[in-house]
Steps between C-alpha positions, in 0.01 A plus 500: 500500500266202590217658340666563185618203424165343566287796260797361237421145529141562469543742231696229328276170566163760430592757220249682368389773172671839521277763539484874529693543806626192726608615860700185637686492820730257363657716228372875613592490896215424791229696540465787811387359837439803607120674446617837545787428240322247230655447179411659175436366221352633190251315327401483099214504322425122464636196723728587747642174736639505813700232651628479903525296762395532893540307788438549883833459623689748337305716209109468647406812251537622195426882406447659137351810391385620175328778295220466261496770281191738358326339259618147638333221697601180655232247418691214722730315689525126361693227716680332325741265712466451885703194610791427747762632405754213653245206355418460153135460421384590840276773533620736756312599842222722513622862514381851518497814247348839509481861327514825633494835359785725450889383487519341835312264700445324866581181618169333535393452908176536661557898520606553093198281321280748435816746349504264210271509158478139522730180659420142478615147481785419245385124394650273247234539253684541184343764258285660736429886480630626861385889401161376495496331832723772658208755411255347701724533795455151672797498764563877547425824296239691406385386149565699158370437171647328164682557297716761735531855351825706514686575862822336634401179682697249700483114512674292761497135495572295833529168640593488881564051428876405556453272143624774205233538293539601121244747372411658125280752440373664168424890496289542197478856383290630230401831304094486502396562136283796406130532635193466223412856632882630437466339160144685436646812607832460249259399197268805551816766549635391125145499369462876654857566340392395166163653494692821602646568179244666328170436309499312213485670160128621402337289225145621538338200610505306846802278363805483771768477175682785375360638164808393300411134616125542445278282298217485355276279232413729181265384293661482145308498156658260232512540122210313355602208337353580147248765386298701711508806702557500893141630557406177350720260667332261735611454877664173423745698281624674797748395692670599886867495585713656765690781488750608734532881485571819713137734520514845484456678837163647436474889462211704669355755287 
């Protein structure tokens, strides 16, 4: 009861932009403190926040498990608040935080570090990307590369202090956009489609247009302008125009 009335407070004194999906203990229920029971939550293409609260007296852990979907990737985990939760303006005690793969997890000891992808310090450093610092495995873990691919993953955040401390993390999801080569490939498959449709219509000559479109210059003889025959018209009396005209498919004899 405690620890909802605080996460209200601070909800109330700190509020902050809706986003995709917002996961706070304070309206939604606490999460699971259990790593072989974690809570699910289902994340959204986008920002997806996540508000609780943990303390070392009565909820040291807290367990949630998601599922990033084919074609998905989760480029990061921003901080975004990290302060006591019972004083105002006071960042909150160093904690811990950690991924594993698959829809449970360990409580972190000497004998589970190395069953983790990554764990490391939780630190009031406002904006910071924890994904990034998770995958080089620091505190416990093996290390795993970024952004993280599809799989069910779970993330635990604890703090083992008696002072509550007030955390909000950011699960950023995104859709990567199309590769150059997958673009290359798309362009060439309509080209092939439209080349498929048959040869252009013959005109006789190298031209790529059909023969109803084709053109050609014709030289054309104008009237003399006053007496005279044609034989005895100079070249200056002639003249060149365009004309636009269908030509005759030629016939072999």
């Amino acid at each position: 009861m405690l620890k909802r009335s605080l996460l209200v407070l601070l909800s109330a004194l700190f509020p902050h932009v809706a986003s995709a999906l917002d996961y706070d203990e304070s309206q939604q229920g606490d999460f699971s403190e259990s790593p072989d029971a974690p809570l699910q939550i289902l994340l959204t293409e986008g920002s997806n926040r996540v508000v609780g609260i943990v303390d070392g007296a009565t909820d040291v852990r807290d367990y949630l498990t998601f599922t990033i979907e084919d074609g998905q990737q989760l480029l990061a985990i921003d901080l975004v608040r990290y302060q006591d939760a019972t004083l105002a303006f006071v960042p909150g005690n160093r904690g811990f935080h950690a991924i594993a793969d698959g829809s449970t997890s360990y409580v972190p000891d000497s004998t589970t570090a190395s069953l983790f992808m990554g764990g490391a310090h939780l630190d009031p450093l406002i904006g910071d990307d924890l994904l990034a610092v998770l995958a080089t495995a620091p505190l416990a873990g093996t290390g795993f590369d970024v952004p993280l691919g599809p799989g069910t993953y779970t993330y635990h955040v604890q703090q083992t202090s008696p002072s509550p401390t007030l955390y909000e993390v950011d699960f950023i999801l995104a859709v990567p956009e199309p590769s150059s080569a997958l673009l290359i490939g798309v362009g060439l498959t309509i080209l092939s489609a439209t080349q498929s449709r048959g040869p252009l219509a013959s005109t006789g000559t190298d031209s790529p247009f059909p023969a109803r479109f084709y053109a050609t210059w014709q030289q054309s003889w104008l009237e003399p302008c006053g007496t005279g025959t044609m034989a005895g018209m100079t070249t200056s009396s002639r003249s060149l125009r365009p004309v636009v005209m269908a030509r005759r498919p030629r016939t072999v004899k």
